[in-house]
C-alpha positions as CSV (number, residue, x, y, z in Angstrom):
1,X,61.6,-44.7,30.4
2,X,62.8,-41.4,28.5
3,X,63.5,-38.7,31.4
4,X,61.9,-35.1,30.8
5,X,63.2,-32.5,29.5
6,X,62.7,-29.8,31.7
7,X,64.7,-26.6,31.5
8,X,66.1,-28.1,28.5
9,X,65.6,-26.4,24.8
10,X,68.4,-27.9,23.0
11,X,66.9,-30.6,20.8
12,X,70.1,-32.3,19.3
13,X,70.9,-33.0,23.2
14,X,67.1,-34.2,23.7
15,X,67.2,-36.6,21.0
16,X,71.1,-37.8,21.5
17,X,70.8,-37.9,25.0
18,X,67.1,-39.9,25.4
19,X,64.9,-36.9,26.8
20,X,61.3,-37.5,25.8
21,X,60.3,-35.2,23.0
22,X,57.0,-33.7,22.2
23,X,56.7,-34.0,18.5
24,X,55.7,-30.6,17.1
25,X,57.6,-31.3,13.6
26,X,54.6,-31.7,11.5
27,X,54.4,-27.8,11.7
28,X,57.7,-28.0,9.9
29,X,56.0,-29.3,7.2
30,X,52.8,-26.7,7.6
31,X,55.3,-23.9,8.1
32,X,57.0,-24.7,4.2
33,X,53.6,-25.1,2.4
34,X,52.1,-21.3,3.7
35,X,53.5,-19.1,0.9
36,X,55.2,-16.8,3.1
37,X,58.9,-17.5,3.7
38,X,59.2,-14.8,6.3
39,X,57.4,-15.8,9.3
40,X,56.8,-13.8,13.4
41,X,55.5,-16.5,15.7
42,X,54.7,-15.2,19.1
43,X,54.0,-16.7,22.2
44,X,54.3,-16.3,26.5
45,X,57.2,-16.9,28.3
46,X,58.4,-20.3,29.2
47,X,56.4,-21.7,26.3
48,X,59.0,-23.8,24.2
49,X,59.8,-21.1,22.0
50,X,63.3,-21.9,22.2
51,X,63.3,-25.5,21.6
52,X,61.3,-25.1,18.4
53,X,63.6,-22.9,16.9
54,X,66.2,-25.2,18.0
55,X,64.2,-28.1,16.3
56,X,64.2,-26.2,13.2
57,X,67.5,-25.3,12.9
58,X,68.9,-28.6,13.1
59,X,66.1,-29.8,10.5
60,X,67.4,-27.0,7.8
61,X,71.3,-27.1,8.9
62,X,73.1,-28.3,5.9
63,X,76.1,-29.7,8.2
64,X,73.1,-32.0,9.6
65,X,72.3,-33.8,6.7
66,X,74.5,-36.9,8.4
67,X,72.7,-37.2,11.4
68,X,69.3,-36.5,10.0
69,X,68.4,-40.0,10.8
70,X,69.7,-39.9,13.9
71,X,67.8,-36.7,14.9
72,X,64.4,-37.0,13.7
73,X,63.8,-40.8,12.4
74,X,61.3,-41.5,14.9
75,X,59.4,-38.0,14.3
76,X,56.3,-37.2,12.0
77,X,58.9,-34.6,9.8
78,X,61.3,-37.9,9.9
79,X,59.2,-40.0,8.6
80,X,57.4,-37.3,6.1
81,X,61.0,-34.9,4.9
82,X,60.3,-32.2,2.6
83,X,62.1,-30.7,0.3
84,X,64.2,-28.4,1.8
85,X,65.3,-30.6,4.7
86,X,69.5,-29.4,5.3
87,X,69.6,-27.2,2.5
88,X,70.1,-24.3,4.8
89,X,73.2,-22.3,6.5
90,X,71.8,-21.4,9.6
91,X,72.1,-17.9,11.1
92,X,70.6,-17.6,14.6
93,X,70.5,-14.9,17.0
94,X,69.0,-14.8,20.7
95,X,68.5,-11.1,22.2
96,X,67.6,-12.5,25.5
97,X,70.0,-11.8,28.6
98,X,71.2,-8.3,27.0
99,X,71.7,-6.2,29.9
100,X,69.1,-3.2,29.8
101,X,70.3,-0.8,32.2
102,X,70.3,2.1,30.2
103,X,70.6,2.7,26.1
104,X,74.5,2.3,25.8
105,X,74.6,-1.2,27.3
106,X,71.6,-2.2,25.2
107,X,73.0,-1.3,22.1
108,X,76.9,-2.7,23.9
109,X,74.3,-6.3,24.5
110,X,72.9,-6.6,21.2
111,X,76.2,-5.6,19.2
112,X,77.5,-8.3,21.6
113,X,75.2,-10.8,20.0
114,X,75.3,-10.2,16.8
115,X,79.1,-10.2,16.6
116,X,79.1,-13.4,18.1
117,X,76.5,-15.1,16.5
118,X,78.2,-14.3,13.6
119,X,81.4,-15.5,14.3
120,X,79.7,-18.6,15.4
121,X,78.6,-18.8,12.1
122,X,81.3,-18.0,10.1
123,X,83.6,-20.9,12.1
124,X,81.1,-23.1,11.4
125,X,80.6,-23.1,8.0
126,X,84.2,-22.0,7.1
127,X,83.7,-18.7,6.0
128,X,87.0,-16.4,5.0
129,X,85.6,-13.7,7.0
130,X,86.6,-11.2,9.9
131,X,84.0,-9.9,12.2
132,X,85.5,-6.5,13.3
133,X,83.5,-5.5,16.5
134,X,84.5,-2.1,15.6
135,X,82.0,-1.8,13.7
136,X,78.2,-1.2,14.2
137,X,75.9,-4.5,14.4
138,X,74.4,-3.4,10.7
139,X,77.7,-3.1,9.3
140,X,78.5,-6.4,10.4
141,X,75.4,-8.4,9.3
142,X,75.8,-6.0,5.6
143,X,79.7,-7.4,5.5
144,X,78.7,-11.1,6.1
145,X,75.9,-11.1,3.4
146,X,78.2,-9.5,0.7
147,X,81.2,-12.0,1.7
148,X,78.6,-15.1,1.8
149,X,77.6,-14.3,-1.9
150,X,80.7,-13.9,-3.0
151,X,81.5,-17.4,-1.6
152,X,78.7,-19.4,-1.2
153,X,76.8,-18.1,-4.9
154,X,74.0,-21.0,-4.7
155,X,73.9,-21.2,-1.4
156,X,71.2,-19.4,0.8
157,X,70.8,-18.5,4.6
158,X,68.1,-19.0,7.2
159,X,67.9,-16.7,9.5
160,X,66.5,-17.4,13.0
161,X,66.0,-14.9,15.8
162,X,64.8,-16.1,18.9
163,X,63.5,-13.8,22.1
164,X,63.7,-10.3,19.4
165,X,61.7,-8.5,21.9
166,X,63.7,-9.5,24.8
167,X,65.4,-6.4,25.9
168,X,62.3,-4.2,24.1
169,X,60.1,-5.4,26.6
170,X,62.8,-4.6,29.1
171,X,63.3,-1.2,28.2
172,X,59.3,-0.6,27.8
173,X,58.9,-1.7,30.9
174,X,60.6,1.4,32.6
175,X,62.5,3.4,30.4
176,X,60.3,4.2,27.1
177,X,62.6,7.3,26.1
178,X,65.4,4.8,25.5
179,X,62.8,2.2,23.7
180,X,62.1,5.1,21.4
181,X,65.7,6.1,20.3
182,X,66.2,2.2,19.4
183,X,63.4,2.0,17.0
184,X,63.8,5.5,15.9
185,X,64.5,6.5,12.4
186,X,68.4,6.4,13.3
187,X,67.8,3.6,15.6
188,X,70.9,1.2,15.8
189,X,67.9,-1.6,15.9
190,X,66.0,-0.5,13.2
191,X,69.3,0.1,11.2
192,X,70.2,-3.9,11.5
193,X,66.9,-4.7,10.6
194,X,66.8,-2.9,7.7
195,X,70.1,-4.7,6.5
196,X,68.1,-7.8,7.5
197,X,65.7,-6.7,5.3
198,X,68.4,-5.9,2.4
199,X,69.5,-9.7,2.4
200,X,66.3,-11.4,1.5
201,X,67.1,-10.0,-2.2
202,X,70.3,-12.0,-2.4
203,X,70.9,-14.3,0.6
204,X,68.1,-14.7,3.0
205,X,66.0,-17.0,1.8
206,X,63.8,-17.9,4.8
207,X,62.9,-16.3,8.8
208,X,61.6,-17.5,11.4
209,X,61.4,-14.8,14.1
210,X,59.8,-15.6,18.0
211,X,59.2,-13.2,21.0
212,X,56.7,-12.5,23.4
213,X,55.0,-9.3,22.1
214,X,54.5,-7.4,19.3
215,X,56.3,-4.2,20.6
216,X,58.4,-3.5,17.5
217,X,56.9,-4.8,15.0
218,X,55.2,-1.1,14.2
219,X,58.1,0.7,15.2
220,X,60.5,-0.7,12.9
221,X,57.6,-1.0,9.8
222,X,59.2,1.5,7.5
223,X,62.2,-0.8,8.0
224,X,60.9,-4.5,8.3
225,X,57.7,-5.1,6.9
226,X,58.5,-8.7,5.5
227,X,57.2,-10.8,8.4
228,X,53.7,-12.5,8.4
229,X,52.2,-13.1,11.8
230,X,50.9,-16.5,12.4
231,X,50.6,-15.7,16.5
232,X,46.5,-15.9,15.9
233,X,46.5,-18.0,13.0
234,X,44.3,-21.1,14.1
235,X,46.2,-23.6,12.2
236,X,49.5,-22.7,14.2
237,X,47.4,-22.6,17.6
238,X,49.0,-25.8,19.2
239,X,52.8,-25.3,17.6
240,X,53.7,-24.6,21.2
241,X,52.6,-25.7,24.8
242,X,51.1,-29.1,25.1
243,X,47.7,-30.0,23.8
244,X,45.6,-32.0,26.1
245,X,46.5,-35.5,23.9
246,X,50.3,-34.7,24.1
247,X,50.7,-34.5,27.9
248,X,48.4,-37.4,28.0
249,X,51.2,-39.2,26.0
250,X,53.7,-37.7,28.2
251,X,52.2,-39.2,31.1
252,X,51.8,-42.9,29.4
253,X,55.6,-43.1,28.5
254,X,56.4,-41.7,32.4
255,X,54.4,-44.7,33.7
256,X,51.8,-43.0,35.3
257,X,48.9,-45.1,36.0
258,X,45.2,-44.4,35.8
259,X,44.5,-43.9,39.3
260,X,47.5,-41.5,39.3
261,X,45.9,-39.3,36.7
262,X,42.6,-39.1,38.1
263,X,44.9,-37.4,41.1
264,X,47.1,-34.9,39.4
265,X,45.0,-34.5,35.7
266,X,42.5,-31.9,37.5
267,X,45.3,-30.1,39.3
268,X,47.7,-29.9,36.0
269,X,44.3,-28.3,34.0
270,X,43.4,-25.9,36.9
271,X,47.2,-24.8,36.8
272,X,48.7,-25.2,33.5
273,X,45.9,-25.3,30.8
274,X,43.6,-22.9,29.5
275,X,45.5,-20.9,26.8
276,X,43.7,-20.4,23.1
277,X,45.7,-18.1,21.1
278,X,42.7,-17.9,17.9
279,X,39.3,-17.1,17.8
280,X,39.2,-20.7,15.6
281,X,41.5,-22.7,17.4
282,X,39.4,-26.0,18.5
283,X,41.5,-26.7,21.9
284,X,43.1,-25.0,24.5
285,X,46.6,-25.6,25.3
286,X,48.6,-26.1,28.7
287,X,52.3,-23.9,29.5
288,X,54.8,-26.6,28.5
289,X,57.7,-25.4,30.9
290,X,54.8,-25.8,34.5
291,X,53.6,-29.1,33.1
292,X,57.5,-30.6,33.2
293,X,58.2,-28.5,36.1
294,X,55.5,-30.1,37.9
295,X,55.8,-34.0,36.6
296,X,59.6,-33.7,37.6
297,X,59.1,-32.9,41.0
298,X,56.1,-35.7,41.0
299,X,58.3,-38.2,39.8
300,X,60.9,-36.9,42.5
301,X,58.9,-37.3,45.4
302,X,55.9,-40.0,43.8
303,X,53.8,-37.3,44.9
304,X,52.2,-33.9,44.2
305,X,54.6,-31.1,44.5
306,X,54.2,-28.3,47.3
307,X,55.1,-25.9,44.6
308,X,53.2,-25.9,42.0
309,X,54.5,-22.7,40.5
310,X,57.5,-22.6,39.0
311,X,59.8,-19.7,40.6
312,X,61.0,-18.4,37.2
313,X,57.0,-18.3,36.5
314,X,55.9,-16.3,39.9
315,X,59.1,-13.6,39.8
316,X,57.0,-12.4,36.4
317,X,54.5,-10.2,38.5
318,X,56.9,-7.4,39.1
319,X,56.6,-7.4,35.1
320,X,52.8,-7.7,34.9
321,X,53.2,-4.1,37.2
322,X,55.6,-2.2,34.8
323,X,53.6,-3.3,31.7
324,X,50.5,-2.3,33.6
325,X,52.3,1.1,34.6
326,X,51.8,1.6,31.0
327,X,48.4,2.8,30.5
328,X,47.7,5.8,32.8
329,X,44.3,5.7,32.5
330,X,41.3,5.0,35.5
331,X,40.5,2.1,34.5
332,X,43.6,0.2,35.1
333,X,42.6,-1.3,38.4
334,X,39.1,-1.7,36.9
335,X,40.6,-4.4,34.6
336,X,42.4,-6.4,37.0
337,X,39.4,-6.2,39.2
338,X,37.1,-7.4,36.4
339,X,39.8,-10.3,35.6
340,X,40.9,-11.0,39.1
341,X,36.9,-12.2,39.5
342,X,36.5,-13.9,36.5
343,X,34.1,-11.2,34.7
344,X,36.8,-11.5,31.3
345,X,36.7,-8.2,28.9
346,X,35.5,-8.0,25.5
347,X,38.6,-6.3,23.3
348,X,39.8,-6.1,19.9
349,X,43.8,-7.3,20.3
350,X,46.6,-5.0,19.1
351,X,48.2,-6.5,16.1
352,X,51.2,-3.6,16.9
353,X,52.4,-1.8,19.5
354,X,53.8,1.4,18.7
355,X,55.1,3.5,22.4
356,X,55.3,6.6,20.1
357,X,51.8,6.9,20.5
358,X,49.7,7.1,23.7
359,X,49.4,3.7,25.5
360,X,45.5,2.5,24.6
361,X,43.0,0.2,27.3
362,X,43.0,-1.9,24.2
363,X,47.0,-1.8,24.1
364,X,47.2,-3.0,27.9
365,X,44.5,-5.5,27.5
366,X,46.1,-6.9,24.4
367,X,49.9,-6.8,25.8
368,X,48.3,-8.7,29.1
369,X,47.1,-11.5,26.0
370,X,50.5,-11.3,24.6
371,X,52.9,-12.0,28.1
372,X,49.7,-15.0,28.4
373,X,47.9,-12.9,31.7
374,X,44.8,-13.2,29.7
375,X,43.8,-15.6,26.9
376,X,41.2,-15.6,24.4
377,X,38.0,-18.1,26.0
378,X,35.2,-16.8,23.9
379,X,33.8,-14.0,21.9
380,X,31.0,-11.6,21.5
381,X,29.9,-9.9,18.2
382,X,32.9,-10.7,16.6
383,X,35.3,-9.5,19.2
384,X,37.5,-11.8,21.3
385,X,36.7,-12.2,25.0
386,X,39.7,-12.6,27.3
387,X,40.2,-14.3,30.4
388,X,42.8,-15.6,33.3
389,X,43.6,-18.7,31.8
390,X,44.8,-20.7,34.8
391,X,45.3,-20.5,38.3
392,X,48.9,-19.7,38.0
393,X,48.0,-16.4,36.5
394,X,45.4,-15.8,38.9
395,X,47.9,-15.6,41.8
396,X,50.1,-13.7,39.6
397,X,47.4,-10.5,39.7
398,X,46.6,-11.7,42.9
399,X,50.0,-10.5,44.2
400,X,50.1,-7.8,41.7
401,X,46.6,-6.3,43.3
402,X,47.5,-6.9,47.1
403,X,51.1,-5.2,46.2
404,X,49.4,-2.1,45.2
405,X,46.8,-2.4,47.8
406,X,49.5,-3.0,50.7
407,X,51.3,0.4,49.2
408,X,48.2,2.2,49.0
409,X,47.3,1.6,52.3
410,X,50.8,0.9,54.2
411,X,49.6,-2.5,55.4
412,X,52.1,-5.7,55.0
413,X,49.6,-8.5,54.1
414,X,52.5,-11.1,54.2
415,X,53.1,-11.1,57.3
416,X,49.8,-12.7,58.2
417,X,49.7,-15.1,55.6
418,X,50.9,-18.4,58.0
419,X,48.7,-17.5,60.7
420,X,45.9,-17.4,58.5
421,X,46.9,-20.5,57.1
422,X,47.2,-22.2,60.2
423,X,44.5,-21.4,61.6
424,X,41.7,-22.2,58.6
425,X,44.1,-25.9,58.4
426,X,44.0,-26.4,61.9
427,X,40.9,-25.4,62.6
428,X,38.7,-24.1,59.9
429,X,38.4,-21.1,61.2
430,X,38.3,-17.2,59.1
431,X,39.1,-14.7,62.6
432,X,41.9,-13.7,60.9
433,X,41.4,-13.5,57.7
434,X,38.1,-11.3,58.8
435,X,41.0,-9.1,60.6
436,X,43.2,-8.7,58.0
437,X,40.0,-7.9,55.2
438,X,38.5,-5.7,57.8
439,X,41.4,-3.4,58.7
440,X,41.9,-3.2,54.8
441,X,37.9,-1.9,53.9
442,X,38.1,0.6,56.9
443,X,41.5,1.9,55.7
444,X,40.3,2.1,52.6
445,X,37.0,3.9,53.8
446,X,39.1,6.4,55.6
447,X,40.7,7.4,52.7
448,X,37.7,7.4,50.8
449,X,39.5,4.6,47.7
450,X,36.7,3.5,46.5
451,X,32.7,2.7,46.4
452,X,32.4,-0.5,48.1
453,X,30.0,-3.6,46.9
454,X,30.0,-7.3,47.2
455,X,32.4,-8.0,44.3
456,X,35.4,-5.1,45.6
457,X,34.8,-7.0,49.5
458,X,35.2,-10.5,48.2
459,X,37.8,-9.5,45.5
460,X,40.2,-8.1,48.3
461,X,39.1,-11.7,50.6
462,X,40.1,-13.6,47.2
463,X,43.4,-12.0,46.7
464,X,44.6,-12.8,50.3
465,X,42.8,-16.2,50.2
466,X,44.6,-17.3,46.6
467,X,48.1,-16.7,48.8
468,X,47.6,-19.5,51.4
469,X,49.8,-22.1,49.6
470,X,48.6,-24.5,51.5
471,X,45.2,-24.2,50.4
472,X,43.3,-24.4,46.6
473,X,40.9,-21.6,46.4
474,X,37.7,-22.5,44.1
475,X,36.0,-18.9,43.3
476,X,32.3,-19.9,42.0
477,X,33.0,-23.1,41.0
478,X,30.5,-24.8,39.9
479,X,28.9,-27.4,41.7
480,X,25.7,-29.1,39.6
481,X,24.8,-25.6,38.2
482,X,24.8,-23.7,41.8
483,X,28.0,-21.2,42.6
484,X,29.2,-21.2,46.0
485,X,31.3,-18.2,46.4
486,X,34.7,-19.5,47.1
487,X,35.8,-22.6,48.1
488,X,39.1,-23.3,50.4
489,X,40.5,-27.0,50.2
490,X,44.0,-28.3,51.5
491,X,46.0,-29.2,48.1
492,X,46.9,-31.9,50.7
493,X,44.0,-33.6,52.5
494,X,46.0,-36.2,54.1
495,X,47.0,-34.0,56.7
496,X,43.6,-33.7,58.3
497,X,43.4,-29.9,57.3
498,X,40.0,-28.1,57.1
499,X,38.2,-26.5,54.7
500,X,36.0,-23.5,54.4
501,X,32.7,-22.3,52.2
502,X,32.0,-19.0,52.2
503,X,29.3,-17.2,50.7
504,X,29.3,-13.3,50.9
505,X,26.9,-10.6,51.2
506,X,27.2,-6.9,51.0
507,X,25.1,-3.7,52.6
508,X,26.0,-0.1,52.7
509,X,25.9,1.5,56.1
510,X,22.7,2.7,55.8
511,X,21.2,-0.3,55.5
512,X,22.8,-2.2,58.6
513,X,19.0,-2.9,59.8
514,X,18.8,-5.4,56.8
515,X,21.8,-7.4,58.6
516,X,20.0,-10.5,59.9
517,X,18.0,-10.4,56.7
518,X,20.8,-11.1,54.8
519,X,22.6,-13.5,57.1
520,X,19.4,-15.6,57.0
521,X,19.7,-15.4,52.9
522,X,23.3,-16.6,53.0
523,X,22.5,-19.3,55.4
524,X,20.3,-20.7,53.4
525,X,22.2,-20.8,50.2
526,X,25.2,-22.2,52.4
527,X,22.9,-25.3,53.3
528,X,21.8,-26.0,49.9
529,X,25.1,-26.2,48.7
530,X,25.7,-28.3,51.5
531,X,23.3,-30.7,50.6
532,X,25.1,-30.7,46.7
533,X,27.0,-34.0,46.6
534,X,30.3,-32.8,45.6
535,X,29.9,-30.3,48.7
536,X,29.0,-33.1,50.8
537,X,32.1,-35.5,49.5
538,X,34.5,-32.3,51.4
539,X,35.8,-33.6,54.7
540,X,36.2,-30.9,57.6
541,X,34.1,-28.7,55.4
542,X,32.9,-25.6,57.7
543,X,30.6,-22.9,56.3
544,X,30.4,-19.1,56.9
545,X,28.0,-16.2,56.1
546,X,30.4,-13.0,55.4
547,X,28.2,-10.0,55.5
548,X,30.3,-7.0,55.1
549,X,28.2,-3.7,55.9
550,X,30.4,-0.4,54.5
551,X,33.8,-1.3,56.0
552,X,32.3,-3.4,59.4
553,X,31.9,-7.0,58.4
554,X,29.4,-9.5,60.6
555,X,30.4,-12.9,60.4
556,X,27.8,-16.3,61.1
557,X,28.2,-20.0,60.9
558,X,25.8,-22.5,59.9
């Protein structure tokens, strides 16, 4: 049984040392017959963009041709080589890690990286060249090309560049000024990319560039306009994360019987799945990294993991606020309402970003698409429709939303999030939670925040609810064509925890005499769900009536 290769993107080590591989080679092969030699791939974080670039650098890497065998006989591009199989010198850079504090050490990172990268290269392929870090990161590259024609006259280079928008996205994040000067005219960036440009007339023969976002793309246009964009090209679609059939394979070679899958299947798809990248792409994929993050710790413990969330996933919502910091307009909170919820939003997505001009709504709805907070699920006259794709995300916003709400209002939700817990497990009971959503609506009614209704009342309930770690929250799920509101159930029911069905109503002050009126209305929908036989399958299922009137909220249980 090959182990899995989680936190690992090095694929000479996955193959040499037994890791179970994925096989994404055959878009080797689909890469070299496009017509473009030049190509940007983008895709989320923790998506396997590393490894692929890793993949195809050993494929091309002329000092590989020994070991090709070795390396990919048992693959599809192993057992179908094209042409240019190891005819490549390989030239790879990775601008993640660069240290963004301010300008200088940006510039200090990425002249770091470059020089380095080069020297790599140069020892590697026993080049008689100097890198002098004296000089500027375009100098350098320039020098290189003009020494590696002089010495290597039929030979040609590939260049890879993995994570380009790393410290980009960094620097957008919270210092745009210094974003600006990098892709300026007399931008040090834009200068080496220009001199990247320069060597595809003599020595560059193919790219393959990968990053998260299209941030510089327009920036640095006048300078680097080679690149075709396959991110939303339906053919590329499943390049990276797993498609439904892979981490079915993944499981069969891990030994994981039927009856296991029936068990962790639904949880992996609620979690991990959901992301479509195209318009045209016939399947969804799942976020490689949490699939392996969670099937190591299953295989650890022969059980489902407490955490289902990687931690180098969850830290990303301080991110998801300084991206979302970049749009100054109203309706900011108005889209992670409408997502939060589950409504989606119909947007045209922003093929390039360029901070020069004013942030858009379309620009932060299409950079939330980009860092994988929203994913394409549908479309309506033409236009893609974006949604949350997985329940990962969903607590991502959620702590995004209760962070700004907490602020707004001085209130430190945490701190009630175990005695909330404890007491729906231990007794399916909502008191607190009531408390906690109640002190919230009549702060926020003080201040006069907002126009309540239903949704805003059972968004804020959601937000805390999707915290309780203990629990899996189910918002409208559907249950044979009836939506319950939400849905609490223990992630472990062994324990004898409870769970909870709520369904919520909403009246504005003045129409407090319609109260029992619209307990009676939610009663009854509670007992026909009740009756549903997926409903009625829930052990130490308890049901509530939440009727909020303004900012007072009237609680009943059938």
């Amino acid at each position: 049984m090959k182990k899995l290769p989680y936190g690992i993107s090095d694929y000479e080590r996955i193959q040499e040392d037994g890791y179970y591989y994925v096989d994404k080679t055959s878009y080797i092969e689909r890469l070299e017959k496009i017509p473009e030699p030049y190509i940007m791939f983008l895709r989320p974080r923790k998506f396997g963009k590393t490894l692929f670039t890793s993949t195809l650098e050993n494929y091309y890497d002329v000092r590989k041709k020994d070991k090709f065998e070795k390396l990919y006989g048992e693959t599809y591009i192993g057992k179908n080589p094209t042409e240019l199989r190891n005819k490549y010198h390989i030239l790879r850079f990775n601008f993640s890690g660069i240290d963004t504090t301010d300008g200088e050490s940006t510039i200090r990172g990425f002249k770091r990286e470059v020089a380095s990268s080069i020297k790599l290269f140069v020892d590697k392929y026993n080049l008689d060249f100097f890198v002098n870090e004296e000089q500027e990161a375009e100098n350098i590259l320039d020098n290189l090309f003009k020494a590696f024609q002089i010495q290597r006259e039929t030979e040609k280079i590939y260049i890879i560049i993995d994570e380009y928008d790393h410290f980009a996205n960094e620097l957008l994040g919270f210092n745009v000024d210094q974003f600006k000067n990098l892709v300026s005219k007399n931008g040090k960036v834009r200068k080496w990319y220009e001199i990247l440009k320069k060597g595809t007339e003599s020595v560059v023969d193919r790219i393959f560039i990968t990053g998260v976002a299209p941030i510089t793309l327009d920036s640095l246009t006048s300078g680097f306009n080679i690149c075709s964009d396959k991110t939303r090209n339906s053919n590329f679609n499943g390049m990276l994360g797993f498609t439904k059939e892979e981490l079915m394979q993944m499981l069969d070679s891990q030994g994981i019987t039927r009856e296991e899958k029936e068990g962790i299947l639904p949880i992996m798809k609620e979690y991990y799945d959901g992301y479509k990248f195209s318009l045209y792409a016939k399947e969804n994929t799942y976020n490689s990294n949490m699939c392996l993050f969670f099937l190591n710790g299953y295989k650890e413990n022969n059980t489902i993991p407490e955490q289902l969330i990687d931690i180098n996933i969850a830290s990303d919502y301080t991110k998801l606020g300084r991206m979302l910091s970049l749009y100054k307009g109203e309706e900011r909170e108005k889209i992670i309402e409408k997502t939060i919820v589950g409504e989606g939003i119909v947007s045209e997505i922003t093929v390039e970003f360029n901070p020069v001009k004013k942030f858009t709504k379309e620009d932060l709805v299409s950079m939330l698409f980009y860092l994988g907070y929203l994913t394409i699920e549908g479309e309506e006259v033409g236009y893609p429709r974006l949604n949350i794709p997985n329940v990962v995300m969903k607590e991502l916003y959620a702590d995004y939303f209760l962070k700004i709400l907490g602020d707004e209002l001085d209130i430190d939700i945490n701190e009630y999030y175990s005695e909330i817990a404890r007491e729906i497990a231990l007794e399916g009971k909502i008191d607190k939670i009531i408390d906690v959503l109640e002190e919230c609506l009549n702060n926020l009614s003080n201040r006069d925040y907002i126009k309540f209704d239903e949704k805003y009342v059972k968004l804020i309930f959601y937000c805390i609810a999707m915290n309780l770690k203990t629990f899996r929250l189910k918002s409208e799920p559907e249950v044979e064509r009836r939506y319950p509101d939400i849905l609490l159930i223990p992630k472990n029911r062994d324990r004898g925890y409870k769970s909870v069905m709520i369904e919520f109503k909403y009246l504005k002050k003045e129409e407090a005499n319609k109260l029992k009126e619209k307990q009676e209305e939610g009663k009854k929908q509670l007992k026909e769900y009740a009756e549903l036989e997926e409903i009625k399958a829930i052990e130490g299922l308890r049901k509530y009536c939440v009727v909020a009137v303004g900012a007072d909220i009237a609680v009943s249980e059938i």
